[in-house]
Each structure stands twice: as structure tokens, then as C-alpha cells.
C-alpha positions as CSV (number, residue, x, y, z in Angstrom):
1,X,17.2,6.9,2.1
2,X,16.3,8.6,-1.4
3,X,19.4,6.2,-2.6
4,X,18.0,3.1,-1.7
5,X,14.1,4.1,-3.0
6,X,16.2,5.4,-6.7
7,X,18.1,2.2,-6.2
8,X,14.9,0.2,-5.8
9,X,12.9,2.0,-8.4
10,X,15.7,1.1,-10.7
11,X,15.9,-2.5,-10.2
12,X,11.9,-2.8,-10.7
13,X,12.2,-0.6,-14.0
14,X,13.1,-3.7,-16.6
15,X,10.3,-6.1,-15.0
16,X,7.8,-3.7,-15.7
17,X,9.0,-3.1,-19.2
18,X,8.6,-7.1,-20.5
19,X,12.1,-7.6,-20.1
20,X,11.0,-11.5,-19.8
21,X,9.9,-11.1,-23.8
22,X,6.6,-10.4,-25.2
23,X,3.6,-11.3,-23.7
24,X,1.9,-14.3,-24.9
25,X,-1.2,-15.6,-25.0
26,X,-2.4,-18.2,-22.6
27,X,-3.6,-21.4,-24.5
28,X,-7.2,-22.2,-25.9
29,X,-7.2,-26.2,-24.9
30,X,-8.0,-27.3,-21.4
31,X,-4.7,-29.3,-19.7
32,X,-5.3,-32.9,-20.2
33,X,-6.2,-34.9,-17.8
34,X,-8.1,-32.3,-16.1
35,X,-11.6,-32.1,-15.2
36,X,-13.9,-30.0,-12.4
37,X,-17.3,-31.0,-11.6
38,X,-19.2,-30.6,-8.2
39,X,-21.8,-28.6,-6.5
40,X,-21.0,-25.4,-4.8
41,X,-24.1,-23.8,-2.2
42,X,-23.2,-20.4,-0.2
43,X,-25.6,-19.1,2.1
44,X,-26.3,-18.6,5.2
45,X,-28.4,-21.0,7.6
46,X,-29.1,-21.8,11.4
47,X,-31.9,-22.2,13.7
């Protein structure tokens, strides 16, 4: 049992250590093409 959990804990190591590259930014622009608009209400109501 300790083998697999070592085994595991190895295998998670590099995802945790930005082994996809350095983190980045998201971007400033909105996607085009893409708007929200609407009304939201949250409450509670009933006779």
C-alpha cells in the first residue's frame, strides 16, 4: 500500500511543479462575439 501512495505521489509531483510551462496570464479583451445581459432576482417568496 505505501508503494502505490509513493507511486502516486510521484506521478502528481511534475503537475504541481508547472511542468506544462509558465503560467500565463489570462487575456484583457472579452472573446468576440460574446455578450451577457439579463436580469437575475434570488429570493424567497410564497403565500
Amino acid at each position: 500500500m505505501r508503494a502505490l501512495i509513493a507511486s502516486l505521489i510521484l506521478l502528481a509531483l511534475p503537475a504541481g511543479c508547472g511542468a506544462d510551462g509558465p503560467p500565463k496570464p489570462p487575456a484583457d479583451e472579452p472573446a468576440p462575439g460574446l455578450s451577457v445581459s439579463g436580469m437575475v432576482k434570488v429570493g424567497v417568496s410564497g403565500s
